[in-house]
N, CA, C and O atoms as a Maestro MAE file, in Angstrom:
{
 s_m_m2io_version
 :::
 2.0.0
}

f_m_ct {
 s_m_title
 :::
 protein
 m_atom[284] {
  # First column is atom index #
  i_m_mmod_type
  r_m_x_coord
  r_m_y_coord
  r_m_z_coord
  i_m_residue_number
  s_m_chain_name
  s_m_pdb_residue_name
  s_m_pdb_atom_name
  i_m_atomic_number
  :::
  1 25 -3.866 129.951 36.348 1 A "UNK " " N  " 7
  2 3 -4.047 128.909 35.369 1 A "UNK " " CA " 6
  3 2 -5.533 128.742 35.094 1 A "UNK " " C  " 6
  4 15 -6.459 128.968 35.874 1 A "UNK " " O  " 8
  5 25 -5.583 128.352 33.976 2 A "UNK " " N  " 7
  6 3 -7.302 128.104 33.325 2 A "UNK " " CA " 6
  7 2 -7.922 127.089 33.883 2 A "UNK " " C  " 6
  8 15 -7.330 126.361 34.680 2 A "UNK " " O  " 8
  9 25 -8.902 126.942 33.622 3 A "UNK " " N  " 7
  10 3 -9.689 125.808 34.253 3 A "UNK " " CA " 6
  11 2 -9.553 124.370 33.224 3 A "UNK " " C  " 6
  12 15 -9.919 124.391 32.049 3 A "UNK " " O  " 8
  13 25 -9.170 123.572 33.662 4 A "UNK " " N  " 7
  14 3 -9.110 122.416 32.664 4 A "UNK " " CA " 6
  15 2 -10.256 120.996 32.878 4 A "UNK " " C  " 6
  16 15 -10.540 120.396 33.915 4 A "UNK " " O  " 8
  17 25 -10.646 120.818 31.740 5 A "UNK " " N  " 7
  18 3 -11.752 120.095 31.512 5 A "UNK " " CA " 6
  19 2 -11.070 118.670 31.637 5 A "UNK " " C  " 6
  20 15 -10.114 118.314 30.947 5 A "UNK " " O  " 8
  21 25 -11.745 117.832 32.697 6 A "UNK " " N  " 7
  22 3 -11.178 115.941 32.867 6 A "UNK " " CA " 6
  23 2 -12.355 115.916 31.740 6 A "UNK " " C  " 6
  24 15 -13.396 116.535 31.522 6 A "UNK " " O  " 8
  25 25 -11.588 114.825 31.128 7 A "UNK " " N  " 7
  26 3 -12.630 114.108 30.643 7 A "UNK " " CA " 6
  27 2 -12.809 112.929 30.861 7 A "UNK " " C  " 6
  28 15 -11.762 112.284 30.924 7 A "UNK " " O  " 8
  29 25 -14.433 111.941 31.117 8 A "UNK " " N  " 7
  30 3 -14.053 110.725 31.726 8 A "UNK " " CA " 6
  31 2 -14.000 109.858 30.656 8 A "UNK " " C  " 6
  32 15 -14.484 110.058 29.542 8 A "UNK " " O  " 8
  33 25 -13.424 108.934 31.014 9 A "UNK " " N  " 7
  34 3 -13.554 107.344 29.595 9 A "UNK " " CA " 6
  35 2 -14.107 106.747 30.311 9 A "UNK " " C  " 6
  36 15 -13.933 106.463 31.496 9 A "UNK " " O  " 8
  37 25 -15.130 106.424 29.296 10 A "UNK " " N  " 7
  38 3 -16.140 104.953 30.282 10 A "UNK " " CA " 6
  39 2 -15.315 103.821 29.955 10 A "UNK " " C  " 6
  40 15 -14.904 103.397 28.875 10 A "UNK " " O  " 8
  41 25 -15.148 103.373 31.325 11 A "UNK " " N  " 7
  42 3 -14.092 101.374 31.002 11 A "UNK " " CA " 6
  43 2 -14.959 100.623 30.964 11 A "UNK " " C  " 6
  44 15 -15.519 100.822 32.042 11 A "UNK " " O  " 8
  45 25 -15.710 99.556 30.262 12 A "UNK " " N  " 7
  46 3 -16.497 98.446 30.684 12 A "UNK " " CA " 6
  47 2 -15.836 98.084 32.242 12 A "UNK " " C  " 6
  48 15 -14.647 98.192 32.542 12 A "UNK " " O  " 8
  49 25 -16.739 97.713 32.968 13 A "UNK " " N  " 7
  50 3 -16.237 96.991 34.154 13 A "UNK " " CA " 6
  51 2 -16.276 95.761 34.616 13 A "UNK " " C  " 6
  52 15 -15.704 95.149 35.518 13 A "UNK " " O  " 8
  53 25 -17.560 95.370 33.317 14 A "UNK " " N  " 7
  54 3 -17.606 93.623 33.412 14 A "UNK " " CA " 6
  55 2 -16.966 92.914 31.953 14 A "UNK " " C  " 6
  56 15 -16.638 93.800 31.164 14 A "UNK " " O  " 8
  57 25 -16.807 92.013 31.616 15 A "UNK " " N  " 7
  58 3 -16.534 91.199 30.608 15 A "UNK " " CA " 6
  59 2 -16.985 90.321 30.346 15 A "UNK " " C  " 6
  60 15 -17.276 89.621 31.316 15 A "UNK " " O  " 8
  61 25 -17.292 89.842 29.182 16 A "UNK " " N  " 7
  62 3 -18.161 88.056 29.086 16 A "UNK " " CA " 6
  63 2 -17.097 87.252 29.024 16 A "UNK " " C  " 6
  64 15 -15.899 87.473 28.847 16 A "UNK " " O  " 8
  65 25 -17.876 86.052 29.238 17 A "UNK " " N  " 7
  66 3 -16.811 85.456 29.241 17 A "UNK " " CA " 6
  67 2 -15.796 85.126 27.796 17 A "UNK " " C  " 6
  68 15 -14.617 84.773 27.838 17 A "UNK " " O  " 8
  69 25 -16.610 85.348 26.571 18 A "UNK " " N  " 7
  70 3 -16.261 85.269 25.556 18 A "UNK " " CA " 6
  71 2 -15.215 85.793 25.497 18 A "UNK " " C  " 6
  72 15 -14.225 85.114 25.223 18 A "UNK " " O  " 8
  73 25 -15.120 87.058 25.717 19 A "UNK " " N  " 7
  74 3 -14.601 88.569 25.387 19 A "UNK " " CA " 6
  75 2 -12.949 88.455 26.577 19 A "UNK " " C  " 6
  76 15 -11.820 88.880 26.331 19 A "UNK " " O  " 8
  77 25 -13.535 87.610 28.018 20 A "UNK " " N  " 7
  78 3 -12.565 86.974 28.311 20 A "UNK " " CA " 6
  79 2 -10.993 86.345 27.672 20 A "UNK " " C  " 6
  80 15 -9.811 86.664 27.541 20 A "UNK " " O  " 8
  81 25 -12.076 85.097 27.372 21 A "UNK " " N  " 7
  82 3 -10.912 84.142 26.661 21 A "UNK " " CA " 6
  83 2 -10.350 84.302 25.311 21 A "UNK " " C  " 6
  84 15 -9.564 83.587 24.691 21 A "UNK " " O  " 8
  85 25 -11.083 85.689 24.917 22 A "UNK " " N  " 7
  86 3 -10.497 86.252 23.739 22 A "UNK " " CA " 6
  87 2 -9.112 86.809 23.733 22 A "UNK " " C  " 6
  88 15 -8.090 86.600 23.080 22 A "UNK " " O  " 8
  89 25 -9.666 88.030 25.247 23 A "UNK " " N  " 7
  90 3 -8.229 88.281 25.717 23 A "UNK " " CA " 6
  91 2 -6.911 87.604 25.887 23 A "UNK " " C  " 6
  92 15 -5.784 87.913 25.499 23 A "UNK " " O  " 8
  93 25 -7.509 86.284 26.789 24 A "UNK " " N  " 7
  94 3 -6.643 85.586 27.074 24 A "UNK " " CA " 6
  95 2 -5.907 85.163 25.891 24 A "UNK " " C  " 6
  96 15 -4.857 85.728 25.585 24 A "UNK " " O  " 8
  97 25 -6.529 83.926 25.009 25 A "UNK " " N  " 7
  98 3 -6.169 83.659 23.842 25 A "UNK " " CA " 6
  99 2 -4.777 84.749 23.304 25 A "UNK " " C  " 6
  100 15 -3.571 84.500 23.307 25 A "UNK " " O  " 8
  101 25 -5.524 86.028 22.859 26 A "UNK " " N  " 7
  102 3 -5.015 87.005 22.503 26 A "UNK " " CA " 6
  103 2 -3.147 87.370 23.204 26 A "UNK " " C  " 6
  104 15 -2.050 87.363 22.645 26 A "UNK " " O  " 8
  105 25 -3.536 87.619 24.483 27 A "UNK " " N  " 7
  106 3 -2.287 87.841 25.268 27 A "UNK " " CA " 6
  107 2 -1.208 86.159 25.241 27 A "UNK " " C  " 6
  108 15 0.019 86.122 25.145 27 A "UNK " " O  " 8
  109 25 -1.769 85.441 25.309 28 A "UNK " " N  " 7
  110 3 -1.113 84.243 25.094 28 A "UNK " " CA " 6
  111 2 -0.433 83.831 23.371 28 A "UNK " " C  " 6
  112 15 0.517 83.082 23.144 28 A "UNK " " O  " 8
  113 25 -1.076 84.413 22.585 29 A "UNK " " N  " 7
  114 3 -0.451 84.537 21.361 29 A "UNK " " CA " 6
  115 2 0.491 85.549 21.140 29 A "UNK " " C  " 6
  116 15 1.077 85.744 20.075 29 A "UNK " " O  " 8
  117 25 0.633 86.253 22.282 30 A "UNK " " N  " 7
  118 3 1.385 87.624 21.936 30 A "UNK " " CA " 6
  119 2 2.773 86.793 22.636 30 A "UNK " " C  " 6
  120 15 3.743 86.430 21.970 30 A "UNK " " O  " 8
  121 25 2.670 86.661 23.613 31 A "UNK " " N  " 7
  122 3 3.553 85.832 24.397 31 A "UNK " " CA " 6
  123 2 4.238 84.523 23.794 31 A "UNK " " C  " 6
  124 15 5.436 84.270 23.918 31 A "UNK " " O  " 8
  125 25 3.759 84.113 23.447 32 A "UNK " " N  " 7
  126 3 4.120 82.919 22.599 32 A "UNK " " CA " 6
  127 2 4.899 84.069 21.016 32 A "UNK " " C  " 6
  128 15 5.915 83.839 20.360 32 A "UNK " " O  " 8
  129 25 4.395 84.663 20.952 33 A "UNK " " N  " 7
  130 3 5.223 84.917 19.406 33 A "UNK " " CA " 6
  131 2 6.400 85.950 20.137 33 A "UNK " " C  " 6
  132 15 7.207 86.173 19.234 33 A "UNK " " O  " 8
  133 25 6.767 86.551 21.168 34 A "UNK " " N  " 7
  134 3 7.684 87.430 21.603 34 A "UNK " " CA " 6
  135 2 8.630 85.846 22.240 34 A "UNK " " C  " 6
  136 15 9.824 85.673 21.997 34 A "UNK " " O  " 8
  137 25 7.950 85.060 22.886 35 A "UNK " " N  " 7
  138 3 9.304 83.508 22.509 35 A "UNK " " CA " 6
  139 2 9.859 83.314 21.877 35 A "UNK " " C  " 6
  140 15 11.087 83.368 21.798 35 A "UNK " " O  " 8
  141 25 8.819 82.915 20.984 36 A "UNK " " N  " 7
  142 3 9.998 82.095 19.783 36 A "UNK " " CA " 6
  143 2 11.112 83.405 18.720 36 A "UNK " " C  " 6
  144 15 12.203 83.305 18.158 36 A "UNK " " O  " 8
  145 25 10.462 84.130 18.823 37 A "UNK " " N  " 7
  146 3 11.316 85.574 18.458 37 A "UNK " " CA " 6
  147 2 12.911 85.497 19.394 37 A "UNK " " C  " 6
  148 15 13.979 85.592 18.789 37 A "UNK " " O  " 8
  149 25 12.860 85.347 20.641 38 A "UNK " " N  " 7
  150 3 13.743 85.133 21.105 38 A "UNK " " CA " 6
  151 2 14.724 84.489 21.371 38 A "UNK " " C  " 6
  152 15 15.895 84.768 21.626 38 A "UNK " " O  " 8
  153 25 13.698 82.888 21.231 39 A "UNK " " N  " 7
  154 3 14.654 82.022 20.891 39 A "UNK " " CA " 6
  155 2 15.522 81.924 19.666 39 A "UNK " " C  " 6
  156 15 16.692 81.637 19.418 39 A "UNK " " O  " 8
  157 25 14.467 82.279 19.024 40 A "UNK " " N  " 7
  158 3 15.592 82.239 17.192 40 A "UNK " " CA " 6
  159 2 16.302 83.475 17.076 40 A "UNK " " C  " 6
  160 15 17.027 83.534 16.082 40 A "UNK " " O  " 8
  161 25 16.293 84.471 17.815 41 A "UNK " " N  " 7
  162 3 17.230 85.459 18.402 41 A "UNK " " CA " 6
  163 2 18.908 84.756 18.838 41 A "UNK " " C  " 6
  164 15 20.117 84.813 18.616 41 A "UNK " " O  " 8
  165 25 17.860 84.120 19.586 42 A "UNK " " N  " 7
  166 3 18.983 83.668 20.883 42 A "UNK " " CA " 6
  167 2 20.173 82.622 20.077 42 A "UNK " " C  " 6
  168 15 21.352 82.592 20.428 42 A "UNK " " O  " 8
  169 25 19.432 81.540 18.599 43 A "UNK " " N  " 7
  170 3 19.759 80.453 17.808 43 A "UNK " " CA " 6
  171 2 20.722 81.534 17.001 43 A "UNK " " C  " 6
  172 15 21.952 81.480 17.014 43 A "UNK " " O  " 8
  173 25 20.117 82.297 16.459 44 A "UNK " " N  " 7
  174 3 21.086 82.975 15.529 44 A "UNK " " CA " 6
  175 2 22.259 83.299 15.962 44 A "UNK " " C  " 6
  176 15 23.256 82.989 15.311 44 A "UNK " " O  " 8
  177 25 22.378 84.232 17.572 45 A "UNK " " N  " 7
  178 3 23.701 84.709 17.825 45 A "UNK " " CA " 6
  179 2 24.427 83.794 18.037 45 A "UNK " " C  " 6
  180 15 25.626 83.989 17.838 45 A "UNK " " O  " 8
  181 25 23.848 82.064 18.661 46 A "UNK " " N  " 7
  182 3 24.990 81.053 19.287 46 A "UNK " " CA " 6
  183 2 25.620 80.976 17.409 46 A "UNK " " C  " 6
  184 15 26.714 81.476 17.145 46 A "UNK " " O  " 8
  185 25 25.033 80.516 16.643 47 A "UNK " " N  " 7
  186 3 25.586 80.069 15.033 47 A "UNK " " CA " 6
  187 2 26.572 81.310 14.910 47 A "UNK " " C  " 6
  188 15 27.730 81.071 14.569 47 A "UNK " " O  " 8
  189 25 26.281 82.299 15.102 48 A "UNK " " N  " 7
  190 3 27.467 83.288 14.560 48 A "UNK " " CA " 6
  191 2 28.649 83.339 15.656 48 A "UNK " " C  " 6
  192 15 29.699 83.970 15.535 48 A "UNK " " O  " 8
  193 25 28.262 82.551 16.741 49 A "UNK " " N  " 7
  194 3 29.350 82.875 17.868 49 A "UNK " " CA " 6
  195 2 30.089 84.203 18.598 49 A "UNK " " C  " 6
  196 15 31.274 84.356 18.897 49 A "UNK " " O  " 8
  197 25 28.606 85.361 18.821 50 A "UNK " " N  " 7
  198 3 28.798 86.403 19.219 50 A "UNK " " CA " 6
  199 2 27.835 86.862 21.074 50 A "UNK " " C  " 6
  200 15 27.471 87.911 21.606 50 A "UNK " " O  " 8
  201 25 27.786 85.263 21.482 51 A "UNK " " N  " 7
  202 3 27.153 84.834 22.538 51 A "UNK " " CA " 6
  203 2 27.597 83.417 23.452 51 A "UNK " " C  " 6
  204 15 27.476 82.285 22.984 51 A "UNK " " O  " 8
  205 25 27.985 83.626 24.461 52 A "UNK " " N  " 7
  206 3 28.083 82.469 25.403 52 A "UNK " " CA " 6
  207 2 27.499 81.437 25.117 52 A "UNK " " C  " 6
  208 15 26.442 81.736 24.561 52 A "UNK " " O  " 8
  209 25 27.651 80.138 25.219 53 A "UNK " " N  " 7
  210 3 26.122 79.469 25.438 53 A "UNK " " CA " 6
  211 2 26.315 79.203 27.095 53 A "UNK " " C  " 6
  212 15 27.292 79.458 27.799 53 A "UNK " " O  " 8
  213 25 25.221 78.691 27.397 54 A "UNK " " N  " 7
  214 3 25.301 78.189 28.879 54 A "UNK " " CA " 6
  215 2 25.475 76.314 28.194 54 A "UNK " " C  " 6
  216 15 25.692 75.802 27.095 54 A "UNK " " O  " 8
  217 25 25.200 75.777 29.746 55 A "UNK " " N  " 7
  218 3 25.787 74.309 29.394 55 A "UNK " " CA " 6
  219 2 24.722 73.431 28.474 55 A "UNK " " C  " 6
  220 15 25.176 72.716 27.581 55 A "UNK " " O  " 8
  221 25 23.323 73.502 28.708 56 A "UNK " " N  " 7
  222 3 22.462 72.769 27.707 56 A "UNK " " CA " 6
  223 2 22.848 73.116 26.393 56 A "UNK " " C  " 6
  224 15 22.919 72.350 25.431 56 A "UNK " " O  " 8
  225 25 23.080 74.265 26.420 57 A "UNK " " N  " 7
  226 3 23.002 75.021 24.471 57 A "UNK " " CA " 6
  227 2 24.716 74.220 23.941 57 A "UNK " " C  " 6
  228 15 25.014 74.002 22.766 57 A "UNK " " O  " 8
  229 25 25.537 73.936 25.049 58 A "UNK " " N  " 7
  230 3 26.988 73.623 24.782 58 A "UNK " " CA " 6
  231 2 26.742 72.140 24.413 58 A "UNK " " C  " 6
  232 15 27.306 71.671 23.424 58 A "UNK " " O  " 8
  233 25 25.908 71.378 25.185 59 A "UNK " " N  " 7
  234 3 25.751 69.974 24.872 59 A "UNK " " CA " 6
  235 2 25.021 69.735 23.496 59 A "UNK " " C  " 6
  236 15 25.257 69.000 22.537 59 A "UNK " " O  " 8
  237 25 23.941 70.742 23.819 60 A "UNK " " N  " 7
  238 3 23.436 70.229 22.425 60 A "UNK " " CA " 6
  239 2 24.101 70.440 21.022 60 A "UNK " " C  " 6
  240 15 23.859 69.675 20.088 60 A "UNK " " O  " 8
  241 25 24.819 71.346 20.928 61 A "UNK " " N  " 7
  242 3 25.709 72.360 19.870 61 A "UNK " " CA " 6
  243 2 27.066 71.608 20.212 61 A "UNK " " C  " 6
  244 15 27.828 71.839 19.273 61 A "UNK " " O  " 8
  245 25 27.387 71.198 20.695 62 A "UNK " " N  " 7
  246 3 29.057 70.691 20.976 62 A "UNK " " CA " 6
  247 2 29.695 69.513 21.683 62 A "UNK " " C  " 6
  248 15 30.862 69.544 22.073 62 A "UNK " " O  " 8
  249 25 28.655 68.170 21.877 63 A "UNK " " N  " 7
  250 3 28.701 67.080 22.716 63 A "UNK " " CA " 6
  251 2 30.059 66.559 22.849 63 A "UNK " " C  " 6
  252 15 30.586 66.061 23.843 63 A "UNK " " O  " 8
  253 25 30.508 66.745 21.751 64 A "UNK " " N  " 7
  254 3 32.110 66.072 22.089 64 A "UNK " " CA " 6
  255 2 33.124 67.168 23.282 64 A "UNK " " C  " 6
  256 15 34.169 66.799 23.819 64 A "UNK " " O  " 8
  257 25 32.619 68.219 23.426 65 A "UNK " " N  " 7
  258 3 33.314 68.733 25.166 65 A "UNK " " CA " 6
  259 2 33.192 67.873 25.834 65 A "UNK " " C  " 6
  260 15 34.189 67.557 26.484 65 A "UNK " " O  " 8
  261 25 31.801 66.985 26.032 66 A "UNK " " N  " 7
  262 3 31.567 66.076 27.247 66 A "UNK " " CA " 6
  263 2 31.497 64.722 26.636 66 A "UNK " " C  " 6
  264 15 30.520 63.974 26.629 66 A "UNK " " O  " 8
  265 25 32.745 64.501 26.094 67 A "UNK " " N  " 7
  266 3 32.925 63.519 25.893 67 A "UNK " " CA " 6
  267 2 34.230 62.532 27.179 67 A "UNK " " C  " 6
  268 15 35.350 62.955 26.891 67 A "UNK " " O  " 8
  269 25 34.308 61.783 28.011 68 A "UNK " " N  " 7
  270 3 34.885 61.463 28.711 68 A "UNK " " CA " 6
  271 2 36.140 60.227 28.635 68 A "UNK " " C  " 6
  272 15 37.019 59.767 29.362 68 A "UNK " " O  " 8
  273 25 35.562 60.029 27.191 69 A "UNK " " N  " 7
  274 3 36.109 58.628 27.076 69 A "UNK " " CA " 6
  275 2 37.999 58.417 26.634 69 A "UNK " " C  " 6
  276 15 38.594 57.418 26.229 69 A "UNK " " O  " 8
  277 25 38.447 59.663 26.900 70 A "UNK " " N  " 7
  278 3 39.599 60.399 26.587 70 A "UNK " " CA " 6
  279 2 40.396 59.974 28.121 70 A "UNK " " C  " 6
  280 15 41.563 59.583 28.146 70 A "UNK " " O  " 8
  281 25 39.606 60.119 29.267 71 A "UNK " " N  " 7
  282 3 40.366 59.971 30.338 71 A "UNK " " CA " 6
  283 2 40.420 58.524 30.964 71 A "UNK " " C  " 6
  284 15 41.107 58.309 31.963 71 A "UNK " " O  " 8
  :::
 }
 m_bond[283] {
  # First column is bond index #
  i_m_from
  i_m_to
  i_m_order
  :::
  1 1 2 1
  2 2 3 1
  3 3 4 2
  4 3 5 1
  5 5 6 1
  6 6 7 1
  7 7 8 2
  8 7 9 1
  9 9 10 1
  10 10 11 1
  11 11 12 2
  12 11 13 1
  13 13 14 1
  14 14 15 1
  15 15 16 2
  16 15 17 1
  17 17 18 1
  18 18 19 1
  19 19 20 2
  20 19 21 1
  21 21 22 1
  22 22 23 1
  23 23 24 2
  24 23 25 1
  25 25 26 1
  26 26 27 1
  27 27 28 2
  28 27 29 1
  29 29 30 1
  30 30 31 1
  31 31 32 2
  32 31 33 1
  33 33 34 1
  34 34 35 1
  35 35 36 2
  36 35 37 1
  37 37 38 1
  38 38 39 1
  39 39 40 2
  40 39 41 1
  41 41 42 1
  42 42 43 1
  43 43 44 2
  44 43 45 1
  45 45 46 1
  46 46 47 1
  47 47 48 2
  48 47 49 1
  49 49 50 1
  50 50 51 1
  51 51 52 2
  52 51 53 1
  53 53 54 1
  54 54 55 1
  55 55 56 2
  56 55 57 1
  57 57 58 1
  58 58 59 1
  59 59 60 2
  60 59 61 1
  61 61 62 1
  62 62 63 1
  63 63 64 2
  64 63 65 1
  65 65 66 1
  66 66 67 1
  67 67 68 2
  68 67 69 1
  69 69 70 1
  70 70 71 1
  71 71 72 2
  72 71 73 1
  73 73 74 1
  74 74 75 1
  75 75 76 2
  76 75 77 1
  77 77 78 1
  78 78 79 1
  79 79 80 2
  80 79 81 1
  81 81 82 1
  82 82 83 1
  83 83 84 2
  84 83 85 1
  85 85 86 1
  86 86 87 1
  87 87 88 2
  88 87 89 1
  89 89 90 1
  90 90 91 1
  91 91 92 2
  92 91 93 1
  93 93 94 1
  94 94 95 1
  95 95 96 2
  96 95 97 1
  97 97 98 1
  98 98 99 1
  99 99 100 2
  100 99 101 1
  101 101 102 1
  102 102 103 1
  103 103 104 2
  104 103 105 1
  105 105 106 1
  106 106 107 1
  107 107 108 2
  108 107 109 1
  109 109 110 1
  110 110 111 1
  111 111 112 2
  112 111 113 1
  113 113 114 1
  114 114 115 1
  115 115 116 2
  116 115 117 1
  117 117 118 1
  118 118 119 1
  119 119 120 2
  120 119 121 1
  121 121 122 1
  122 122 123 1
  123 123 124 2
  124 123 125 1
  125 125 126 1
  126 126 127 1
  127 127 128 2
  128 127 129 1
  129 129 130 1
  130 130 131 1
  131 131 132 2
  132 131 133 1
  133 133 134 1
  134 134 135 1
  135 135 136 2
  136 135 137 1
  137 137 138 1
  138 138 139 1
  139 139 140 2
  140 139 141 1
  141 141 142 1
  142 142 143 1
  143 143 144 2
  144 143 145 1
  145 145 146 1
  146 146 147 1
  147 147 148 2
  148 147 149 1
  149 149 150 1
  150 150 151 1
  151 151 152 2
  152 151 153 1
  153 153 154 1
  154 154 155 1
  155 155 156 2
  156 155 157 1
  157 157 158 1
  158 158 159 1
  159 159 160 2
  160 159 161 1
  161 161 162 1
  162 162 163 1
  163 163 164 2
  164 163 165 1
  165 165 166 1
  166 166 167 1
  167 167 168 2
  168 167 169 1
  169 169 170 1
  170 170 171 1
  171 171 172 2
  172 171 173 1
  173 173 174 1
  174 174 175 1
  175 175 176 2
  176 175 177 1
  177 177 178 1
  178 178 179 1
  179 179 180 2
  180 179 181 1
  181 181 182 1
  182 182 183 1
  183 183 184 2
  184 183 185 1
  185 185 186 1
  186 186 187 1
  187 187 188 2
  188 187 189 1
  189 189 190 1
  190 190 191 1
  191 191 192 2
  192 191 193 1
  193 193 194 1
  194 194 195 1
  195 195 196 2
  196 195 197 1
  197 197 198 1
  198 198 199 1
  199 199 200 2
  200 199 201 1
  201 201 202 1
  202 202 203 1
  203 203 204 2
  204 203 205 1
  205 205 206 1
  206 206 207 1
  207 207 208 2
  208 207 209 1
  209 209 210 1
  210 210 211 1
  211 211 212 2
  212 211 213 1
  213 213 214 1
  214 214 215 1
  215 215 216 2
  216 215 217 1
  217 217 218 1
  218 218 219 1
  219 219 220 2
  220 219 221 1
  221 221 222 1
  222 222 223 1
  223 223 224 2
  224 223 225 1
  225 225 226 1
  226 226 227 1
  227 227 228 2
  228 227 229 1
  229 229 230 1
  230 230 231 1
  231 231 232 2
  232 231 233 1
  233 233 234 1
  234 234 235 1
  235 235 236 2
  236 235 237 1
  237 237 238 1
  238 238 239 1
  239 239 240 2
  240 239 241 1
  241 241 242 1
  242 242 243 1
  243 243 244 2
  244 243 245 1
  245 245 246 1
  246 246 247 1
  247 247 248 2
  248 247 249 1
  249 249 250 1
  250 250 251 1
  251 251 252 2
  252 251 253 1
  253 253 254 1
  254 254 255 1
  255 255 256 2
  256 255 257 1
  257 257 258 1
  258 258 259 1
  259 259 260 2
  260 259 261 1
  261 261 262 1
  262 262 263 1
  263 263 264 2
  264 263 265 1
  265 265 266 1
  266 266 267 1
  267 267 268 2
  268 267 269 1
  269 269 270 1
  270 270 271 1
  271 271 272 2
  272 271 273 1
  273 273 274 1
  274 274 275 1
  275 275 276 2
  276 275 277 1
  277 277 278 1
  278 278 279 1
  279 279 280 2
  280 279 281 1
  281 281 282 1
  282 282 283 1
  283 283 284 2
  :::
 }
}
């Protein structure tokens, strides 16, 4: 086999702090928008009824199940 050339990548190894909370910022907006993506994911399938709900999503969407005043 031939000889193969590494090549290096220089990484910064420090950060300012700017450049920091940019990141941060950054990754926290990413996170926050892959949420609410999910949640209104999650809103759409309960409305079409092609998903369980668990019990909060049942109360809020269906209060008269827990309605008691029957017994």
């Amino acid at each position: 086999m031939g000889e193969e050339e590494i090549k290096e990548v220089e990484i910064p190894r420090s950060m300012t702090k700017a450049q920091f909370l940019s990141w941060k910022r950054q990754k926290a907006d990413d996170a926050s928008a892959k949420r609410a993506e999910a949640e209104r994911k999650r809103a759409d399938d309960i409305a079409a009824g092609t998903v369980q709900m668990n019990g909060r999503e049942l109360f809020v969407h269906e209060p008269w199940v827990f309605d008691n005043t029957i017994y």
